[in-house]
Structures are given as structure tokens and as C-alpha cells.
C-alpha positions as CSV (number, residue, x, y, z in Angstrom):
1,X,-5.7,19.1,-1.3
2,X,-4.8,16.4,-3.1
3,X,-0.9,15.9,-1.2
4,X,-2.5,15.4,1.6
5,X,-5.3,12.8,0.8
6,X,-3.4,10.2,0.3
7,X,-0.6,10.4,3.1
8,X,0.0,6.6,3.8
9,X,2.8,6.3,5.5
10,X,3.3,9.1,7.5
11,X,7.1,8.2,8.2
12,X,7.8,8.7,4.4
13,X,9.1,11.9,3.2
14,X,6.9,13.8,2.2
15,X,7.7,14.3,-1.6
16,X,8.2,10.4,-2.0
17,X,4.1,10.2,-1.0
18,X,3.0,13.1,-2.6
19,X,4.5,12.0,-6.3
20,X,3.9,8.2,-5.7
21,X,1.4,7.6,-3.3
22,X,-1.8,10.2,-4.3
23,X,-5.3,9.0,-5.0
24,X,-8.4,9.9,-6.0
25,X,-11.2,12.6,-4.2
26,X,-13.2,10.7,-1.3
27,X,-10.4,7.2,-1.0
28,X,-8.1,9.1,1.1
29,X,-8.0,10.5,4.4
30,X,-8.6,14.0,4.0
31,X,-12.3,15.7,4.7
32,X,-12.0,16.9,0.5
33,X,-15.6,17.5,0.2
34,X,-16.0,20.1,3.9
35,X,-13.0,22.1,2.2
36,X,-14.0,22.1,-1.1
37,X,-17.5,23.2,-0.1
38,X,-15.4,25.6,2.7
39,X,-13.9,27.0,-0.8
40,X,-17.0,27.0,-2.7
41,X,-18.2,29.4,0.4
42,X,-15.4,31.3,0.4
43,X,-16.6,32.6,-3.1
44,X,-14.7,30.1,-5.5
45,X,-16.7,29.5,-8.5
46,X,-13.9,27.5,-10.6
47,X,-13.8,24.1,-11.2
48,X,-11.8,21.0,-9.8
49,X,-9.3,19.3,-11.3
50,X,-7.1,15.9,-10.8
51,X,-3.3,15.8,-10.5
52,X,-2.9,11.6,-10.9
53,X,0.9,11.1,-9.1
54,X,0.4,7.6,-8.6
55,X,2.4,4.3,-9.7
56,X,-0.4,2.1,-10.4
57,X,-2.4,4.4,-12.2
58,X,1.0,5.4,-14.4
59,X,0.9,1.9,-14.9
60,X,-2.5,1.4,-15.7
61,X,-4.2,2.0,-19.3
62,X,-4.7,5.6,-19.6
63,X,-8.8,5.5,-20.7
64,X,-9.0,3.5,-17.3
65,X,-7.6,5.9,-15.2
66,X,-9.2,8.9,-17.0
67,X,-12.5,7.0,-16.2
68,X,-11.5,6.5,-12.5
69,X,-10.8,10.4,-12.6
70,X,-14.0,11.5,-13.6
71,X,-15.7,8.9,-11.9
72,X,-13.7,10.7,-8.8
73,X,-14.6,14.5,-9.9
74,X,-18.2,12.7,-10.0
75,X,-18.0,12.0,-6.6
76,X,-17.1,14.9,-4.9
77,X,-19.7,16.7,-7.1
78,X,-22.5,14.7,-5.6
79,X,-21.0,15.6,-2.0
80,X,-20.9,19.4,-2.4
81,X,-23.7,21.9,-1.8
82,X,-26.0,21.9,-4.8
83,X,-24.6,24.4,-7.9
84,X,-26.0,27.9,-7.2
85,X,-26.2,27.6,-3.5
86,X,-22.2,27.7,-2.3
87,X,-20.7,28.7,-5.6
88,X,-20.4,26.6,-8.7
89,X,-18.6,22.7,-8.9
90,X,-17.8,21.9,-12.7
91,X,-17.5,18.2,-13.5
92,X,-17.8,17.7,-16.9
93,X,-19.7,20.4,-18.1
């Protein structure tokens, strides 16, 4: 999911974006919550994860961006289907 959330320049190859250009769940483009709840009703009970390919955040003070990514996992829990009703989201515990 993650690849295509943060397409910003759709001219650009895609492997340049996808390893310098990603960002967080819910400041891209793609719908991240309808297909992670899509997955959740599919049966998938696992929990989400981050892949940060990104040049600011390499840049940026590691206990920042691990912040910013939980802060983002926080997110996209609030804007799923309640635990127990469409599977299970895991976001810090």
C-alpha cells in the first residue's frame, strides 16, 4: 500500500518514488484505510507495519520519525472498523 500512497510525480519512475518519495498512512493519496479495512474483511487479523523510504525522514532524528510513525499507525487505527468487528488492527499493543 504504502508504494502507492505517496506517488507525487507521476512522470517519475516508479522506483525513484517508491524509495524516496513515500509517506506516512492517511498524507498520501491512496484510500489506505477502505483497503486496509477491505483486508481486515477479507479475514486478516495481523497487524500493520511502516516501511519509512523517504529523504527527509532519513534525514530527520530517528525518535522523531519513529513518533511520526506511530503517530501514523495511530491514525489509521482510529479510521478502521472497531477491533473485533472486521478482524483485528494492532497499533502498539
Amino acid at each position: 500500500m504504502a508504494d502507492a500512497a505517496a506517488r507525487p510525480y507521476p512522470a517519475m519512475p516508479v522506483d525513484k518514488w517508491s524509495r524516496h518519495h513515500r509517506c506516512f498512512s492517511g498524507r498520501g493519496t491512496l484510500a489506505v484505510t477502505e483497503i486496509a479495512a477491505a483486508a481486515q474483511q477479507a479475514g486478516y487479523q495481523g497487524v500493520w507495519s511502516l516501511e519509512i523510504f523517504n529523504d527527509r525522514y532519513r534525514q530527520s532524528a530517528p525518535a522523531a520519525v519513529a513518533a511520526e510513525s506511530f503517530t501514523s499507525l495511530q491514525w489509521l487505527e482510529r479510521h478502521l472498523p472497531p477491533r473485533g468487528q472486521a478482524g483485528t488492527a494492532v497499533c502498539g499493543g
